[in-house]
C-alpha positions as MATLAB code, in Angstrom:
seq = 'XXXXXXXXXXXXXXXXXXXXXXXXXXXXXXXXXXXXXXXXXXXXXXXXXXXXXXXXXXXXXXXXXXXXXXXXXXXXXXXXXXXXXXXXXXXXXXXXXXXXXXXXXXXXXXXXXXXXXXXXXXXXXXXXXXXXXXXXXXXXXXXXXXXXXXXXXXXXXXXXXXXXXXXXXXXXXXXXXXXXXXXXXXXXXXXXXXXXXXXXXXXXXXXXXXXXXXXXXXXXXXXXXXXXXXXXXXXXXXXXXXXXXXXXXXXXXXXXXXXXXXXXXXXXXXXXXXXXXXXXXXXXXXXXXXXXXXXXXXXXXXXXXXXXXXXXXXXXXXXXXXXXXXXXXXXXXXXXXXXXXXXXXXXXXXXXXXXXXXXXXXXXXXXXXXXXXXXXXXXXXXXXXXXXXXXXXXXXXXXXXXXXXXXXXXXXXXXXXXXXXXXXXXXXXXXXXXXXXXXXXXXXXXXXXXXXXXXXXXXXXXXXXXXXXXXXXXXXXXXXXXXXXXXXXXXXXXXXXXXXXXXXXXXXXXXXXXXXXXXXXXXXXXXXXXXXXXXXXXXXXXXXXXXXXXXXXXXXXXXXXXXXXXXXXXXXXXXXXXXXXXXXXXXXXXXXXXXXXXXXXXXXXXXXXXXXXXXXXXXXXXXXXXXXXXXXXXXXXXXXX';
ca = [
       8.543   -1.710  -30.946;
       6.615    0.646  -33.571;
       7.671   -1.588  -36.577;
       6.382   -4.884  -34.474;
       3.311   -3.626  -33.539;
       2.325   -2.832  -37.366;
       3.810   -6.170  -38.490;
       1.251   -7.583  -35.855;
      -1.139   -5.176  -37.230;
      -0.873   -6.319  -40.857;
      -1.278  -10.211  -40.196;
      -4.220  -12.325  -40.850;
      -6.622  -12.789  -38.044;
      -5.426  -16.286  -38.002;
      -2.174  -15.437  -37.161;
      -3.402  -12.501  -34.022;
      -5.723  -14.889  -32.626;
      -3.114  -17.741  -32.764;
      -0.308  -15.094  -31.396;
      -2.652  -14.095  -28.308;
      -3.972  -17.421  -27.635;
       0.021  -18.765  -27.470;
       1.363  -15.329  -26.011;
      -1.493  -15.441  -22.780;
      -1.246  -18.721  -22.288;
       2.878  -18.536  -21.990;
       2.436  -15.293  -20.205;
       0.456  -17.459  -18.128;
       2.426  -19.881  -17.558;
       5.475  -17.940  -16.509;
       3.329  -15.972  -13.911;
       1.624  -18.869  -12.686;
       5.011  -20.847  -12.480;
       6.922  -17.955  -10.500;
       4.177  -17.714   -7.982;
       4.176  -21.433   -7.188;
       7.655  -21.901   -8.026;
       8.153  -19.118   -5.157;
       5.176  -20.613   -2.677;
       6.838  -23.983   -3.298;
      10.117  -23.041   -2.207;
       9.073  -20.837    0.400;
       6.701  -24.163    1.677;
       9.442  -26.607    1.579;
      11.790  -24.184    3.181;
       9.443  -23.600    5.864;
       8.784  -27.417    6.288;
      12.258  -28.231    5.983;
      13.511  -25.299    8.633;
      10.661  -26.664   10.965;
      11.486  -30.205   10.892;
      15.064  -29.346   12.010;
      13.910  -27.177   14.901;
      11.874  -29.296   16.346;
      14.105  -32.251   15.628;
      16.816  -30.074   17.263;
      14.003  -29.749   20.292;
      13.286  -33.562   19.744;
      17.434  -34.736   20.220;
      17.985  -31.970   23.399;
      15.273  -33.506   24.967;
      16.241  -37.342   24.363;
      19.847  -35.980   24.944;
      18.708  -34.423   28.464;
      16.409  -37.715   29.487;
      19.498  -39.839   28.280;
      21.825  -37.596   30.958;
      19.931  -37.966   33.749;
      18.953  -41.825   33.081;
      23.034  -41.847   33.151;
      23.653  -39.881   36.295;
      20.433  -41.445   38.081;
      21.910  -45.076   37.462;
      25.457  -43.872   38.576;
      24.089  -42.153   41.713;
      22.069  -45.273   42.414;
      25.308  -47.440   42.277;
      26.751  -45.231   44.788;
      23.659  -45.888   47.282;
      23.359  -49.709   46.172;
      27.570  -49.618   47.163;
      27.121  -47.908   50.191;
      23.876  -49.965   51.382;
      26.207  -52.888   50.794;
      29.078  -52.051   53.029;
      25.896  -51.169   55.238;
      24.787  -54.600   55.354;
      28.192  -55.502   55.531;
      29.158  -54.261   59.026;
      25.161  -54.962   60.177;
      26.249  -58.420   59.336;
      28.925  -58.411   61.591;
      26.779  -56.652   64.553;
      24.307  -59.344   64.219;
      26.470  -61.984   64.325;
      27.802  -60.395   67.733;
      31.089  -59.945   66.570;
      30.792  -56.023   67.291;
      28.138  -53.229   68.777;
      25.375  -51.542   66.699;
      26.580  -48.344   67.159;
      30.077  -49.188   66.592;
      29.057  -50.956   63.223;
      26.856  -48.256   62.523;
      29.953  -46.055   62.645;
      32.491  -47.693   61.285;
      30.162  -48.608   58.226;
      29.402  -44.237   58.172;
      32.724  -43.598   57.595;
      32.422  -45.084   54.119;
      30.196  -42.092   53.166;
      33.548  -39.796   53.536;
      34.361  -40.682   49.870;
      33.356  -38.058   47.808;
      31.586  -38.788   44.153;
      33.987  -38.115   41.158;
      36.211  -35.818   42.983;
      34.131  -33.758   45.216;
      31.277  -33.413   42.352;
      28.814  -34.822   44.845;
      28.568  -36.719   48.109;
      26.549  -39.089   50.155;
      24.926  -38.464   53.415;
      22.775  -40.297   55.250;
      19.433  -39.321   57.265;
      17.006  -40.904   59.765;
      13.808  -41.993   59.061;
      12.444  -38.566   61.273;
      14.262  -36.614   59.129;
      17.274  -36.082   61.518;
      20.559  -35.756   59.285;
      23.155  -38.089   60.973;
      25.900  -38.207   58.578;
      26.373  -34.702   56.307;
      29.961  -32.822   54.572;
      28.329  -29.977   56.554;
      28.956  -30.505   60.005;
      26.707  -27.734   61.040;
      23.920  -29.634   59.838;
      24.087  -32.758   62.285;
      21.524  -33.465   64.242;
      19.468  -30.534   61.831;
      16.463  -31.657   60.500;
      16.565  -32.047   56.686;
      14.521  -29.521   55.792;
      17.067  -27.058   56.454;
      18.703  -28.309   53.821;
      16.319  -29.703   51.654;
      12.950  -27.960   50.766;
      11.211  -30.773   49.278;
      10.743  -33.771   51.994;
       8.818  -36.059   49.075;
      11.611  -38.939   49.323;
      11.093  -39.649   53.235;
       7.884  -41.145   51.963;
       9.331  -43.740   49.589;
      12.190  -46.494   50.150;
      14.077  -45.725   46.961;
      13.785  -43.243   44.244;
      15.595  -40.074   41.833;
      14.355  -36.863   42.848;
      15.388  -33.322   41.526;
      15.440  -30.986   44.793;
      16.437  -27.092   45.781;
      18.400  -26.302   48.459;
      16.340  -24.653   51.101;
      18.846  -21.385   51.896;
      18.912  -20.992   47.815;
      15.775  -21.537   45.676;
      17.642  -20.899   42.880;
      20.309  -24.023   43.349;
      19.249  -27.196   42.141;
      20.306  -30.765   43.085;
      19.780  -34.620   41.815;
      19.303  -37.096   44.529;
      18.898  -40.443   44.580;
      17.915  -41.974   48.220;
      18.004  -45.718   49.430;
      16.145  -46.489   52.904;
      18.480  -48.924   54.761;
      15.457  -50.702   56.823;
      17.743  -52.515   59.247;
      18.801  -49.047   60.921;
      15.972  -46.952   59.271;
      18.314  -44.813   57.455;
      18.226  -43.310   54.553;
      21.497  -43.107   51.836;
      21.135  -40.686   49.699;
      23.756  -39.806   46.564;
      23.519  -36.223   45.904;
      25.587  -33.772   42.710;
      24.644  -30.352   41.783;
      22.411  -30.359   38.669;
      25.388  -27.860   37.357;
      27.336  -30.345   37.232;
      25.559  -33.206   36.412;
      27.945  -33.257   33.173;
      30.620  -35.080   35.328;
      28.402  -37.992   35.710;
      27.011  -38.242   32.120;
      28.254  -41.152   30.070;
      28.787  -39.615   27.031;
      29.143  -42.788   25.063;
      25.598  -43.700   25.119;
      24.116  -40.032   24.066;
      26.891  -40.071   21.244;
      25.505  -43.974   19.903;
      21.737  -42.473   19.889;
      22.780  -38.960   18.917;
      25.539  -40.472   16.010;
      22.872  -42.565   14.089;
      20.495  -39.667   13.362;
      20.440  -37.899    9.607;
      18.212  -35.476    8.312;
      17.207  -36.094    4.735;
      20.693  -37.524    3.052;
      23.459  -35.677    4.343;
      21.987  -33.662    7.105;
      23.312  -34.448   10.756;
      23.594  -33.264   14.355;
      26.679  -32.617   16.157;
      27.319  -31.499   20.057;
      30.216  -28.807   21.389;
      30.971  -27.894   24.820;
      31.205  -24.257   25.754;
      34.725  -24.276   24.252;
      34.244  -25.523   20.916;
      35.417  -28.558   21.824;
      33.784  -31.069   19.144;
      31.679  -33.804   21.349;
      29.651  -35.828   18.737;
      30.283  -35.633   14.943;
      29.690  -38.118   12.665;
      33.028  -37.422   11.133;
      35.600  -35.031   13.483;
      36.333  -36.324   17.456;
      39.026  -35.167   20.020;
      39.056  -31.773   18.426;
      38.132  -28.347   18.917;
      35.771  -26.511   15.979;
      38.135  -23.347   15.768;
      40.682  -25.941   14.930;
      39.048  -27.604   11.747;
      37.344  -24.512   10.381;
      38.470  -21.895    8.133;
      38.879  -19.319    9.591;
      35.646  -17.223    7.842;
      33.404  -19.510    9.897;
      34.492  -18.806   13.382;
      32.650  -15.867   13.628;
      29.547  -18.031   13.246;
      31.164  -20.543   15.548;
      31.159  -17.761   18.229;
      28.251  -16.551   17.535;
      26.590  -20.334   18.234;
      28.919  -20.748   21.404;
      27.968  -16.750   22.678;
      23.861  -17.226   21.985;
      23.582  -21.059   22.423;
      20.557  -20.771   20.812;
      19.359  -19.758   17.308;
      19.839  -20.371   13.655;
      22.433  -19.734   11.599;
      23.665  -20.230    7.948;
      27.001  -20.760    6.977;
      29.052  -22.634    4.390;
      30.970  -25.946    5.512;
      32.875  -28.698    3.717;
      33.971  -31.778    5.216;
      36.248  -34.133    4.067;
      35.308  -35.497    0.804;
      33.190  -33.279   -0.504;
      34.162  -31.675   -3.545;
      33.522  -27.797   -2.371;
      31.865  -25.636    0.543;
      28.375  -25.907    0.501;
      25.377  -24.227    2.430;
      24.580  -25.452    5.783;
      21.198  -24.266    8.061;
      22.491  -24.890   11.588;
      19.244  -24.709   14.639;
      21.157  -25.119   17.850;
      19.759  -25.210   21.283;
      22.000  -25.283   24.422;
      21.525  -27.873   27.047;
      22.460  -25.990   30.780;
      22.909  -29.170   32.801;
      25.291  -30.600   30.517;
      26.589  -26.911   28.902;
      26.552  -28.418   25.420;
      25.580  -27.201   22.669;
      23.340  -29.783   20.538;
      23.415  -28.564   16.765;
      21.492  -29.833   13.713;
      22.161  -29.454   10.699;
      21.121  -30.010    6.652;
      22.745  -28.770    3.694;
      20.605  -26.012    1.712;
      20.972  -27.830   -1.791;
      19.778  -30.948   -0.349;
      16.082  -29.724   -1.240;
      16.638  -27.223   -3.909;
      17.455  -30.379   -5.422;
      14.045  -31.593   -5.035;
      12.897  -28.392   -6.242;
      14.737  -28.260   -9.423;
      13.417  -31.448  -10.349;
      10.006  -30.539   -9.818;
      10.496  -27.122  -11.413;
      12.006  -29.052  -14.610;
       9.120  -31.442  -14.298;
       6.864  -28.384  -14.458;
       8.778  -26.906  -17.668;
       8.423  -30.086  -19.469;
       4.465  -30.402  -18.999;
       4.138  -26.486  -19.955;
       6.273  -27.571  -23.196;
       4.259  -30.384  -24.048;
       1.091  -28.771  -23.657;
       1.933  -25.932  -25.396;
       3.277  -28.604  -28.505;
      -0.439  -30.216  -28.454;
      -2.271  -26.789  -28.033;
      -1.197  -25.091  -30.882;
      -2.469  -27.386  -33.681;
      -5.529  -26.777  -31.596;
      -5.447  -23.446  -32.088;
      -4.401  -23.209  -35.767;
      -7.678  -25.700  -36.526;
     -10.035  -23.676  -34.290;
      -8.841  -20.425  -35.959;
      -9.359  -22.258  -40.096;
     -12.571  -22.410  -38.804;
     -13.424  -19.036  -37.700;
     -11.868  -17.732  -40.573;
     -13.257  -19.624  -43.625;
     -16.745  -18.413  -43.018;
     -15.462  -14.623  -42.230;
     -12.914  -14.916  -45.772;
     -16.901  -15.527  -47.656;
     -18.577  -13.016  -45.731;
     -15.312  -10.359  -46.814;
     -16.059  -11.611  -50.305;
     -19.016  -10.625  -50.153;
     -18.687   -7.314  -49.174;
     -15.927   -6.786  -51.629;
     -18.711   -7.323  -54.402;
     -21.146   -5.130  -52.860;
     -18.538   -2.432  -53.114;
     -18.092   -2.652  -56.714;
     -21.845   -1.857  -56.952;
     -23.642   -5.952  -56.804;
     -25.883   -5.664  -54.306;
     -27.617   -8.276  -54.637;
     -24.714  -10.938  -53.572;
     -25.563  -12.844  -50.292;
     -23.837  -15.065  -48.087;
     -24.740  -18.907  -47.486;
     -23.256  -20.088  -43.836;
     -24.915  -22.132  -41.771;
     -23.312  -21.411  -38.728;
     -25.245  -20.643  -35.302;
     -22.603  -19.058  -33.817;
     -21.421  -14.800  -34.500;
     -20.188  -15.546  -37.480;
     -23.500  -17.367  -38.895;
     -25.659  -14.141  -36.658;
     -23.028  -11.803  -38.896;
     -23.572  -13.085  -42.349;
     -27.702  -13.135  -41.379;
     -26.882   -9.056  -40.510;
     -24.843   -9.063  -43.752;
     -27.480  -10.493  -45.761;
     -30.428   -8.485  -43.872;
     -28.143   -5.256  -44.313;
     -28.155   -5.291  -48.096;
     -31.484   -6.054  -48.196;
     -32.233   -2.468  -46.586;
     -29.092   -1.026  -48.243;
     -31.045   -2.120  -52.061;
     -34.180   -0.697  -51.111;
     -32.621    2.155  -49.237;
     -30.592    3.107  -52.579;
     -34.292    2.560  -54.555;
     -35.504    4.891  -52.204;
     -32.940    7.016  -52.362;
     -32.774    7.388  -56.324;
     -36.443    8.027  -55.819;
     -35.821   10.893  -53.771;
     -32.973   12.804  -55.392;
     -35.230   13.378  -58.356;
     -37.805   14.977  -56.167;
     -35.178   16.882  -54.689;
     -33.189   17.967  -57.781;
     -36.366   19.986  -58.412;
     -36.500   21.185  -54.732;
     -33.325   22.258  -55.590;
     -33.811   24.438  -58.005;
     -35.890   26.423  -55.802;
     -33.148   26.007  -53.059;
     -30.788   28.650  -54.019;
     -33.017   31.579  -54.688;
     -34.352   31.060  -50.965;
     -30.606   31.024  -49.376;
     -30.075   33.959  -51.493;
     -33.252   35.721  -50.288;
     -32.109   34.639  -46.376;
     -28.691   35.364  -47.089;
     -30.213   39.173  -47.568;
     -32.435   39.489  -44.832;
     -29.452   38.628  -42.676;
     -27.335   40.983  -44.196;
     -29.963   43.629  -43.402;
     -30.230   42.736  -39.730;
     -26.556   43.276  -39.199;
     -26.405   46.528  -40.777;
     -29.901   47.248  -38.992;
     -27.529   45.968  -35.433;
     -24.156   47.918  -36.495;
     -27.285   51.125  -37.288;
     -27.946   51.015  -33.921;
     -24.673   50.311  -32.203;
     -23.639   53.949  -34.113;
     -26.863   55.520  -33.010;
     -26.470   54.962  -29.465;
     -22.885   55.889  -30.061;
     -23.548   59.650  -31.499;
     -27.187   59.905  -31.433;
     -27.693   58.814  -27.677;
     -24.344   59.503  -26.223;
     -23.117   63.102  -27.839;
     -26.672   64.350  -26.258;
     -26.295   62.970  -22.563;
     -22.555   64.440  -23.162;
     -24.096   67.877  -23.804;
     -26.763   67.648  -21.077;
     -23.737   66.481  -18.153;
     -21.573   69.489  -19.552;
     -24.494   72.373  -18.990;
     -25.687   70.137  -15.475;
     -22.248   70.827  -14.259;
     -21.994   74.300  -15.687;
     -25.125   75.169  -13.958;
     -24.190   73.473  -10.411;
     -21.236   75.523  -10.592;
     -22.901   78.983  -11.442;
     -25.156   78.025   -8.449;
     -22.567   77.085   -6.274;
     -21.655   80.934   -6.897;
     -24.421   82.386   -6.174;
     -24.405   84.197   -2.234;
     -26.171   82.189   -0.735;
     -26.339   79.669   -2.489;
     -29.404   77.618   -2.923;
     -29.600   73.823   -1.743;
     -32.669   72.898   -3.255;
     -31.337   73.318   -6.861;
     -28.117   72.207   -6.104;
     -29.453   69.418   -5.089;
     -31.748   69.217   -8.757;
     -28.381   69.577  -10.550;
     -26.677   66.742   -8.491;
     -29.526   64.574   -9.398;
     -28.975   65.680  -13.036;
     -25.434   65.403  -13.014;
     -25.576   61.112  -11.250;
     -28.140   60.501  -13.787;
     -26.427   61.384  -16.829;
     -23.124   59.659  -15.558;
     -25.413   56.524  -14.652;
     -27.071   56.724  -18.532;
     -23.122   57.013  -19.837;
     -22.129   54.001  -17.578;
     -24.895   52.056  -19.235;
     -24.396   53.076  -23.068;
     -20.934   52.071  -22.555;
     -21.832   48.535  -20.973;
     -24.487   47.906  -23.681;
     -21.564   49.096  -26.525;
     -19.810   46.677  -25.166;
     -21.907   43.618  -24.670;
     -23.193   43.950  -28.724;
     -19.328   44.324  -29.966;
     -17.897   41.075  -27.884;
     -19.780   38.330  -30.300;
     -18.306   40.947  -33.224;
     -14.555   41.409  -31.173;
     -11.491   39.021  -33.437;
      -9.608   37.833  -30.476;
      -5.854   37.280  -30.460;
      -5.088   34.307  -28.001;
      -2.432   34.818  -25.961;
      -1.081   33.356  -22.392;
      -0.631   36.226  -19.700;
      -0.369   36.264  -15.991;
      -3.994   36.899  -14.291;
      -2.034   37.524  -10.741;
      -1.119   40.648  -12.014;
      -3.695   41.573  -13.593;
      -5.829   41.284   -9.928;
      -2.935   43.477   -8.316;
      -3.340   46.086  -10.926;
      -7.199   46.590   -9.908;
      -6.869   45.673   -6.259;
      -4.431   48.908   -6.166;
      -6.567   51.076   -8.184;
      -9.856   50.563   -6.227;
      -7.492   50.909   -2.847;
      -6.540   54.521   -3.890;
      -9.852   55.640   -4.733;
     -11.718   54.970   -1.485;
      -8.493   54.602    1.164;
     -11.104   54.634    4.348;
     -12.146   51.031    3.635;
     -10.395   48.147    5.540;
     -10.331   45.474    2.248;
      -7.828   42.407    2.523;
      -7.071   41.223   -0.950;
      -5.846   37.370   -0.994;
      -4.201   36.668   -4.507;
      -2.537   33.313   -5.579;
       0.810   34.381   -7.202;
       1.500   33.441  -10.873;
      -1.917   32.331  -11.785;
      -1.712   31.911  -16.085;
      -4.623   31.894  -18.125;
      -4.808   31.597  -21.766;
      -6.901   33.544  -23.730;
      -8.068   37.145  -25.485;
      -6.185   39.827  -22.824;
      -8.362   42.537  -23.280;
     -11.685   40.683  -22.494;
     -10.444   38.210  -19.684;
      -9.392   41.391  -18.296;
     -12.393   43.195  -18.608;
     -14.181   40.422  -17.444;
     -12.015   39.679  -14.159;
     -12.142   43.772  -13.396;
     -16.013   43.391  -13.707;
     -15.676   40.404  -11.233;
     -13.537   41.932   -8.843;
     -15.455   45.280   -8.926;
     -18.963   43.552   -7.949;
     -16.941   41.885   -4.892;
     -15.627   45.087   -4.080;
     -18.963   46.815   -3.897;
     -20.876   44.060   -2.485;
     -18.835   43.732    0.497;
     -19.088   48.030    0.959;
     -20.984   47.181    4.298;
     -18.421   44.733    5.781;
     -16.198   45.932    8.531;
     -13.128   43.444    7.387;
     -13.759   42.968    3.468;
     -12.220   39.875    2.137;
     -11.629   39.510   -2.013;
      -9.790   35.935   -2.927;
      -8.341   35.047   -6.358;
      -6.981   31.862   -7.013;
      -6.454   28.551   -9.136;
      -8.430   25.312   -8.058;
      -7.852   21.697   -9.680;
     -11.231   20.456   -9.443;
     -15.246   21.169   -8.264;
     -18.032   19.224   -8.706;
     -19.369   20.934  -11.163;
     -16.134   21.671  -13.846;
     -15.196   20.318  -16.636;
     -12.359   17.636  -16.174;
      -8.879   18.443  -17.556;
      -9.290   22.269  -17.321;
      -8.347   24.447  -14.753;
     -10.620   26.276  -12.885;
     -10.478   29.771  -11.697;
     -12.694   31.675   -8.743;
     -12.994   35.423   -7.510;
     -14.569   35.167   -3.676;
     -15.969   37.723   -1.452;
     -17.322   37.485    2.191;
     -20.415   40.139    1.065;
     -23.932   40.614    1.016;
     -24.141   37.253   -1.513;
     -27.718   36.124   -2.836;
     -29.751   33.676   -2.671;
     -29.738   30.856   -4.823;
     -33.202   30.696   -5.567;
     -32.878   33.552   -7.479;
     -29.491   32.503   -9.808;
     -31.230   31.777  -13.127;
     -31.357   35.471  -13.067;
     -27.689   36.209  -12.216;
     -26.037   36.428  -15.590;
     -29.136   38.062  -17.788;
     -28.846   41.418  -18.838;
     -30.911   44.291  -16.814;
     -31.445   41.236  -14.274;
     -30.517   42.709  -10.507;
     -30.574   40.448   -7.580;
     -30.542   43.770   -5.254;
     -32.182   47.214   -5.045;
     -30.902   49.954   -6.845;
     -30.808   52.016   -3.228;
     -28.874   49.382   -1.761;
     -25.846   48.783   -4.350;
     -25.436   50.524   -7.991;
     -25.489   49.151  -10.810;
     -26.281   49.109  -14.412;
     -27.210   44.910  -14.283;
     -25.357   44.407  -17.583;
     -21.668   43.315  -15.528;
     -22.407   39.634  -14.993;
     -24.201   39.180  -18.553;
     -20.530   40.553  -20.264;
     -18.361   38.394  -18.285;
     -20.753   35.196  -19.374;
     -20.513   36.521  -23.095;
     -16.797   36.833  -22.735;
     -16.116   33.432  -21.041;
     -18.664   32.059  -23.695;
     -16.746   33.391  -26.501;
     -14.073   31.363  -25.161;
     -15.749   28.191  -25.347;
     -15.744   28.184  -21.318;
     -18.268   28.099  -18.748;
     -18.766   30.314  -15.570;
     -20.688   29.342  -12.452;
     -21.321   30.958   -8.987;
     -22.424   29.720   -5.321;
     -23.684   31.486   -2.617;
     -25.798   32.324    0.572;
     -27.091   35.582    1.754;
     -25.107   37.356    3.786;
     -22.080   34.991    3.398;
     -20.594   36.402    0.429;
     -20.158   34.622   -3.067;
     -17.966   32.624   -5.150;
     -17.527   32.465   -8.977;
     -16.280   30.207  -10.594;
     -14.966   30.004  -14.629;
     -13.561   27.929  -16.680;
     -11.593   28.917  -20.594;
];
């Protein structure tokens, strides 16, 4: 990968432009021809998978208006034969040859014959609505609507009606009724819509259902509840567990057990070379309990879509065949102009400045030999200039090095002059204060002796005594804030978490009556000088332990944050928190200067040299500290290394 990126590195511009003109566009390309290649398929299987289902809808619905045309034209032959023996025997009253009601009854007892084996029956009713000929002999002489619950045919001669049974809602009935006018009786031909399948000429939904194909090869086929194979363009008389292998007849039960869904599975019939992939919707038709399945074979339109995809291919090829002489022209002419301009500034660099370049262009290029040409204009009069120059300042420069030398002394002197005074207040200062806190206490004690003794100089001495240690407190702070700028610091990683516990211990044992709660972030690592991060973080941690002296419950935090508004990114950042007297923020420009106090001397000690060590110390490690707070709520610093 290394080696091809600096063999694409070191070609002409000709060749990069060329190679990321062809490589975007086939990049390009590809993408763009997944994503449609994928919202193509996905549209024509969606369009494909719809038209089935709703053909499937389309051919149970013809299917079910083809059934009952069927068993309405078989029940009506069973009223038309009835109403003909009817006549028949009315015939024979009117000609005198026999009573009404006699031919009324011998012509009833026709009605005894039951449709296709007790499937249905025929009974016959009065215009009123009184039933006069029923199976149910409890019925006779009922009124019909104890049977029936819709009464709509009593209102029409002749007609198919779908009824309920008035004891059961739930059981439906087809009917087909024939008013008789010459007795003013009705015939009716009743079945049970369950079984409505006896009646149904199965010939006539197999010629419609038989002729259908969707697409080429796709096709619907019907099975009973058993399997057994009612329409197929290619299997009768058969049952579907018997003609399948046997890995299908799971799906085979699992159409027969749902009746209705959508399945895939793999099916070859005979003639076809091998098993291919079928999508089966199938809907289940309750009147008839078939099964009505449709079917089309997967590769049918992946077919389609291969074409179209190698269709697509070939245009991409093509284009990219005419594009790239394009490409290589466009490029010749970008970088003729540029190869004049880079001969130009190759004889500039050998020192002719006065070569220009001639292009005509309006374009960048022609704006970039105008900056060429306008540049070494300036860059001859600039090096004019210039020669002008160093001549006056050869003889500035002679005069040059006896001034750094004379600096270079005075500087020298004001170190010695600050080291002079660092060992002044070292022996000169210090060794005296020493002297006058040795005879304090040697007095305070000789007083102490004294029976009685007297409080008003022991009290003189005490003063004496917490001044001199306050004047030793400071000489040591100032010693040390003028040696860190001078201090060689050895960089080193150490934990900080330790370095917290160390102090939090030592200030617990020296005043045990206060109630602090320390809060310390385990294994916190910072990387710097040892001895003054730690002399800065004890400096922190003792101003949070003394400005939180008047809280009841003191609380000192140390921890590790990733980020804050105001650090610098890709550094850690670091905080010491207290819930003290804080300060106000008005007031912070002050915080880190030395001999600046935010509070009184009475009201917390202090020498106010602290905060201005710990912002040398985190300066000297190219860091930054920063602090927030409110009075009364405590304070938080913050520091970065």
């Amino acid at each position: 990968m290394l080696y091809m990126l600096n063999f694409f590195n070191n070609l002409e511009i000709r060749y990069k432009i060329t190679i990321i003109i062809i490589s975007t566009l086939l990049i390009s390309s590809i993408l763009t021809g997944f994503l449609s290649d994928a919202l193509l398929s996905h549209e024509v299987s969606t369009i494909n998978e719809s038209e089935l289902k709703n053909l499937t809808n389309q051919l149970v619905s013809m299917t079910h208006t083809l059934a009952k045309i069927t068993v309405e034209n078989r029940l009506k032959s069973y009223c038309d034969s009835t109403t003909a023996i009817m006549a028949h025997y009315y015939q024979i009253y009117w000609d005198g040859m026999m009573t009404n009601k006699q031919a009324l009854t011998d012509a009833s007892m026709f009605t005894d014959e039951k449709i296709l084996n007790g499937a249905g029956f025929i009974f016959l009713i009065k215009k009123d609505g009184t039933i006069l000929k029923h199976p149910l002999e409890h019925l006779l002489n009922h009124h019909i609507s104890e049977y029936l619950k819709s009464l709509e045919f009593l209102n029409k001669n002749e007609g198919f009606f779908e009824n309920t049974l008035s004891e059961n809602k739930n059981k439906h009935i087809l009917m087909y009724s024939k008013l008789f006018e010459p007795w003013d009786l009705y015939v009716c031909a009743v079945i049970p819509k369950n079984k409505m399948f006896l009646l149904v000429n199965t010939e006539v939904i197999k010629n419609h259902i038989s002729a259908i194909r969707f697409g080429k090869t796709g096709y619907p086929y019907v099975l009973d509840s058993k399997g057994n194979i009612l329409i197929h363009p290619v299997y009768s008389d058969t049952n579907i567990f018997d003609i399948s292998p046997r890995e299908n007849w799971p799906d085979f039960k699992k159409i027969l057990e749902n009746k209705s869904g959508r399945i895939n599975y793999k099916w070859q019939n005979p003639g076809d070379p091998f098993p291919r992939e079928k999508i089966v919707y199938y809907k289940h038709i309750p009147e008839l309990n078939w099964v009505l399945c449709t079917s089309s074979y997967k590769d049918e339109y992946e077919y389609t879509l291969n074409r179209l995809r190698m269709f697509t291919g070939l245009i991409y090829l093509i284009t990219l065949i005419i594009i790239i002489p394009i490409i290589i022209k466009i490029t010749n002419n970008m970088i003729i102009p540029l190869k004049k301009i880079m001969n130009s500034f190759k004889k500039g660099a050998i020192g002719n400045y006065n070569t220009r370049v001639h292009i005509k262009h309006k374009d960048e290029i022609g704006k970039l030999a105008e900056y060429y040409n306008t540049f070494m204009d300036h860059l001859e009069k600039e090096i004019q200039e210039r020669f002008i120059a160093e001549e006056k300042l050869k003889t500035l420069s002679e005069n040059l090095e006896e001034r750094v030398h004379q600096r270079t002394l005075e500087l020298e002197i004001a170190n010695n002059e600050l080291e002079s005074f660092s060992s002044t207040v070292s022996h000169d200062l210090k060794s005296p204060i020493g002297i006058i806190s040795g005879m304090a206490q040697i007095l305070n004690d000789n007083i102490k002796d004294e029976k009685p003794a007297k409080e008003e100089n022991l009290k003189i001495t005490s003063n004496i005594l917490s001044t001199t240690k306050r004047m030793e407190i400071l000489i040591n702070d100032l010693l040390q804030f003028s040696k860190i700028n001078k201090y060689e610091m050895i960089v080193e990683r150490f934990n900080a978490s330790e370095i917290i516990n160390d102090i939090a211990r030592r200030l617990a044992s020296v005043n045990k009556k206060r109630n602090v709660e320390f809060i310390i972030e385990d294994d916190v690592y910072i990387e710097g000088d040892k001895n003054l991060l730690t002399a800065a973080l004890e400096n922190l941690v003792n101003n949070a332990y003394k400005f939180t002296n008047r809280k009841e419950m003191a609380i000192i935090e140390f921890g590790i944050m990733e980020e804050h508004k105001k650090s610098t990114p890709g550094r850690n950042t670091y905080y010491i928190k207290d819930n003290g007297a804080g300060f106000d923020m008005k007031e912070y420009s002050k915080l880190f200067s030395a001999f600046q106090r935010l509070h009184s001397q009475e009201d917390f000690k202090g020498t106010g040299i602290g905060l201005a060590n710990v912002y040398k110390i985190i300066s000297r490690h190219n860091g930054q500290i920063w602090a927030e707070s409110k009075p009364g709520y405590g304070a938080t610093f913050y520091f970065q290394i």
